[in-house]
C-alpha positions as CSV (number, residue, x, y, z in Angstrom):
1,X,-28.9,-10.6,9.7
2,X,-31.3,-10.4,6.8
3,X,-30.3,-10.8,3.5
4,X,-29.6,-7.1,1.6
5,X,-30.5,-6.6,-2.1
6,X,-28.0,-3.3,-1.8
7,X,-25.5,-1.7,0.2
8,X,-24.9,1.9,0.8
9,X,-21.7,3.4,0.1
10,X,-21.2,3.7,4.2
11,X,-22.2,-0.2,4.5
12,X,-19.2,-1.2,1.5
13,X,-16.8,0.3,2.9
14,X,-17.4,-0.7,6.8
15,X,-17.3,-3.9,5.4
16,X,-14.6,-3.6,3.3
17,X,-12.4,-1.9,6.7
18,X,-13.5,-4.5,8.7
19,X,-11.6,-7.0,6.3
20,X,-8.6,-5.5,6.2
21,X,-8.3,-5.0,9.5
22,X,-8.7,-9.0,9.8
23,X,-11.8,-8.4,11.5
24,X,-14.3,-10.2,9.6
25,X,-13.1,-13.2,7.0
26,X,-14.6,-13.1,3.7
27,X,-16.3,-16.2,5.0
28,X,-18.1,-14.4,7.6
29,X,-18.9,-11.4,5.0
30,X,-20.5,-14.3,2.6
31,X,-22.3,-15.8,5.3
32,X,-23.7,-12.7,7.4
33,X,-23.6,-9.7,4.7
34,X,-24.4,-12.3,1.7
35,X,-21.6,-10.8,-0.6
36,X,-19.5,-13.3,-2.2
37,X,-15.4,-13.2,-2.6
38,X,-15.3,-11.7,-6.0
39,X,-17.3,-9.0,-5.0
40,X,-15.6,-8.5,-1.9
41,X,-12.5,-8.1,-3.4
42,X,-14.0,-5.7,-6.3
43,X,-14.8,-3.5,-3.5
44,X,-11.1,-3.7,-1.7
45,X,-9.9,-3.4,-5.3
46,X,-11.8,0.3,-6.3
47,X,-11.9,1.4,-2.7
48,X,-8.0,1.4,-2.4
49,X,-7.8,2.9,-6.1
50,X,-10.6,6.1,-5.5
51,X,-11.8,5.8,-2.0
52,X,-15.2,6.2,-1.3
53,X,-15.6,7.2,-4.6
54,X,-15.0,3.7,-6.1
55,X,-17.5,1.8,-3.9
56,X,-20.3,4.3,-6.2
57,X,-22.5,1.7,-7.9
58,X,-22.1,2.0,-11.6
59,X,-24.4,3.6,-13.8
60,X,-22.6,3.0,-17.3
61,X,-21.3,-0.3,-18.9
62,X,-17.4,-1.0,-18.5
63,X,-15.2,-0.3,-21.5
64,X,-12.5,-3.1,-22.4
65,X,-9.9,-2.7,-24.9
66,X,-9.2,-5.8,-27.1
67,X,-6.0,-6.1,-26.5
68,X,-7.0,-6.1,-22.7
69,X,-9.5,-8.7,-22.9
70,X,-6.1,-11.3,-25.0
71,X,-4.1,-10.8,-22.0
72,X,-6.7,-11.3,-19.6
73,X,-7.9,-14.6,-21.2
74,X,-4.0,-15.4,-21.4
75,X,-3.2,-15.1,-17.8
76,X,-6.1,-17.7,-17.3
77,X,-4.9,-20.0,-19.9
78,X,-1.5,-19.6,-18.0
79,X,-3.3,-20.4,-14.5
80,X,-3.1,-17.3,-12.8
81,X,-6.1,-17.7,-10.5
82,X,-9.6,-15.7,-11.9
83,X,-9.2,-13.6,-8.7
84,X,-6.1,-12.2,-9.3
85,X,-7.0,-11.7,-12.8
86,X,-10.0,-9.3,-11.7
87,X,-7.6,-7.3,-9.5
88,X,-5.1,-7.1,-12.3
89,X,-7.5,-5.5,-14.9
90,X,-10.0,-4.2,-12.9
91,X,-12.4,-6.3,-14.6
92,X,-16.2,-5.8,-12.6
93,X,-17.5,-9.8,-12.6
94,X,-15.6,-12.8,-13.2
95,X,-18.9,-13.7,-15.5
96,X,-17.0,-11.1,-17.8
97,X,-14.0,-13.1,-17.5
98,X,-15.8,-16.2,-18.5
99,X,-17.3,-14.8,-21.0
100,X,-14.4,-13.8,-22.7
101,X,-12.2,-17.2,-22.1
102,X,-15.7,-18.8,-24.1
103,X,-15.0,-17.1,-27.0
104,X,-11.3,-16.7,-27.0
105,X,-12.0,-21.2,-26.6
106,X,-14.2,-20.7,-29.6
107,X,-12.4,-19.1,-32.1
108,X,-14.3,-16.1,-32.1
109,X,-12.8,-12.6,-32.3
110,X,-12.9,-10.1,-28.6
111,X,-13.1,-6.8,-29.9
112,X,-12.9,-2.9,-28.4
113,X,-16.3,-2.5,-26.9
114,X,-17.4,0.8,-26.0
115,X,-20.5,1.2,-23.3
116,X,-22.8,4.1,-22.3
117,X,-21.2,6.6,-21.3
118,X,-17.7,5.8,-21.6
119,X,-14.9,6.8,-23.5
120,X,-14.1,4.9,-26.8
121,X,-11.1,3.4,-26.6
122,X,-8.5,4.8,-29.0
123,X,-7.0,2.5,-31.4
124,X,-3.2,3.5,-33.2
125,X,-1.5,5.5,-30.1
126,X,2.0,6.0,-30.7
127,X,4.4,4.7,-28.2
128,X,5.4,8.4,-27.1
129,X,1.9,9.4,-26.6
130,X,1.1,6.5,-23.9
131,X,4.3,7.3,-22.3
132,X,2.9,10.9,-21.6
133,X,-0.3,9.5,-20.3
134,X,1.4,7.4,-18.4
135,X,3.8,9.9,-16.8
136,X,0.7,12.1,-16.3
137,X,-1.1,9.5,-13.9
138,X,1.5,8.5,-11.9
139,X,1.8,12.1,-11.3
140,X,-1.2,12.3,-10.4
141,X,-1.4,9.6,-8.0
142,X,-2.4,7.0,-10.7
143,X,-6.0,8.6,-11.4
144,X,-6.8,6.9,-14.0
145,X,-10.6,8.5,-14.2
146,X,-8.8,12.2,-14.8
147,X,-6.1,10.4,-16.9
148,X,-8.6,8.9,-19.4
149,X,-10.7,12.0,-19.7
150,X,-7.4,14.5,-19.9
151,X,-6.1,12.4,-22.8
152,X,-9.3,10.8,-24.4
153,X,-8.6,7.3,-23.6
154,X,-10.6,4.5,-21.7
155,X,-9.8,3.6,-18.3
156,X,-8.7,0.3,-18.8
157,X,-6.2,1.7,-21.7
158,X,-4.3,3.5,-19.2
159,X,-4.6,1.2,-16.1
160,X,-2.6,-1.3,-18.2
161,X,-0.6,1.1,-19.5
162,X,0.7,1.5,-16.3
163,X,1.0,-1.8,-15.3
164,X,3.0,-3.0,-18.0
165,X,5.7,-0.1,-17.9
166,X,6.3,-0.5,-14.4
167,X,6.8,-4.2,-14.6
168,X,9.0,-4.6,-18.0
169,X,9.0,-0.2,-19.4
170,X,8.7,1.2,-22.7
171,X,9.0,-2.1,-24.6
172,X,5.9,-3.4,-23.1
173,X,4.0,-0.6,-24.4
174,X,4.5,-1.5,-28.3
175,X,1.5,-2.7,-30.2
176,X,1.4,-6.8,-30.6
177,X,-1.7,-6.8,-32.3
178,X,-1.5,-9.5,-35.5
179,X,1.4,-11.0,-34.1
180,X,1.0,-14.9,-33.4
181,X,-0.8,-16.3,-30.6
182,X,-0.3,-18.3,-28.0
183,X,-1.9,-22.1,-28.8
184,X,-2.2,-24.6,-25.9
185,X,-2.5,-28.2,-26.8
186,X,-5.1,-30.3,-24.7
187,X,-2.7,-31.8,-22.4
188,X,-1.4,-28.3,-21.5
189,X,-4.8,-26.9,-20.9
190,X,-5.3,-30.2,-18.6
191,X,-2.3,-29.4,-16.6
192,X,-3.1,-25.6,-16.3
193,X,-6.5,-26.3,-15.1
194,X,-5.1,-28.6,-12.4
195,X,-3.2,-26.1,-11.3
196,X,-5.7,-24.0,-10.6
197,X,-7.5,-25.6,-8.9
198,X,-5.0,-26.4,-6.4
199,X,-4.5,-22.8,-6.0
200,X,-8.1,-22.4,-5.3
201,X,-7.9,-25.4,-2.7
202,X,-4.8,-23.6,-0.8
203,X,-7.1,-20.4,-0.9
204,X,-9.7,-22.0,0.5
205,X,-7.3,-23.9,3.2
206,X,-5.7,-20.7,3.8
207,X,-8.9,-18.8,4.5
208,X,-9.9,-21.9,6.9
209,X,-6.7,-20.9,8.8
210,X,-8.3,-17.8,9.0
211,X,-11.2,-18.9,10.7
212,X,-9.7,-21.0,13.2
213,X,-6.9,-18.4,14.4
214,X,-10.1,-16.0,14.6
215,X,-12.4,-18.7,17.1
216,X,-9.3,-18.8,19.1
217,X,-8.8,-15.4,19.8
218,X,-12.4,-14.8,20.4
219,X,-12.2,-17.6,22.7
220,X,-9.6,-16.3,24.6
């Protein structure tokens, strides 16, 4: 199959079925389609959230709140694997991701960043007013899109909204801006990126498994 520069909304998502239903492994996807894991899973990741409707190519930068970007660079520092950080936050490239860790490593300040066409992201929102947004989208099926534009805050304000009052509630909605950060010493870094890696190796082992059982039942 010849390498594709673009894929049409019909091609994502046959692609992105035929993975779930264990069809194709997102070994064969990278091989025969040319679409590596992170964008695979970008593509599960929007499809399940807005359907057809999230496999659209984008035609606006993303907006990421500060405070998003912290935790996100956090989670690395912490070993969660860079996949499941892009799922997490809905965060488009792990390039982003990288970018981010670089500066966060350097010192430098991530701030609010607003793109084209997308909704600034609003700073000072009182506890009680992220709890009604929050209310609101589950409602509504978590849409974050409709929530965002209904109460005039980014998507990725709301989508961890979300997250963090269904896993700890209200008190993980309070505002931890200025308070102390985390600081890893060297060693700990070390150890963190070691483990990391051996996640990625059992991935990768895992998605060998994958393979194999697949060959046999072909060969059946």
């Amino acid at each position: 199959m010849g390498k594709k520069s673009k894929f049409s909304i019909e091609e994502k998502e046959k692609i992105v079925l035929k993975f779930l239903n264990y069809e194709f492994s997102a070994w064969y996807i990278s091989q025969n389609f040319k679409v590596n894991r992170y964008t695979l899973h970008k593509w599960i990741r929007r499809y399940q959230a807005h359907g057809l409707a999230g496999l659209e190519d984008s035609k606006s930068w993303n907006n990421y709140s500060k405070e998003l970007k912290e935790q996100a660079v956090l989670d690395h520092l912490n070993g969660i694997p860079i996949l499941e950080i892009l799922n997490k936050y809905d965060i488009s490239a792990d390039t982003v991701l990288n970018k981010w860790i670089k500066l966060y490593n350097s010192h430098k300040e991530l701030k609010d960043f607003g793109g084209i066409n997308q909704i600034m992201a609003r700073k000072n929102v009182s506890i009680e007013e992220k709890i009604q947004a929050i209310k609101y989208c589950i409602e509504n099926g978590k849409d974050y899109r409709k929530t965002s534009e209904v109460f005039n805050i980014s998507y990725q304000q709301i989508y961890l909204w979300v997250k963090k009052y269904k896993k700890d509630g209200e008190k993980a909605l309070e505002d931890r801006r200025g308070k102390k950060k985390i600081v890893l010493s060297d060693e700990d870094k070390r150890k963190l990126e070691v483990s990391k890696l051996q996640k990625e190796i059992e991935l990768l082992k895992a998605e060998n498994l994958f393979l194999k059982k697949l060959k046999e039942l072909k060969g059946r």
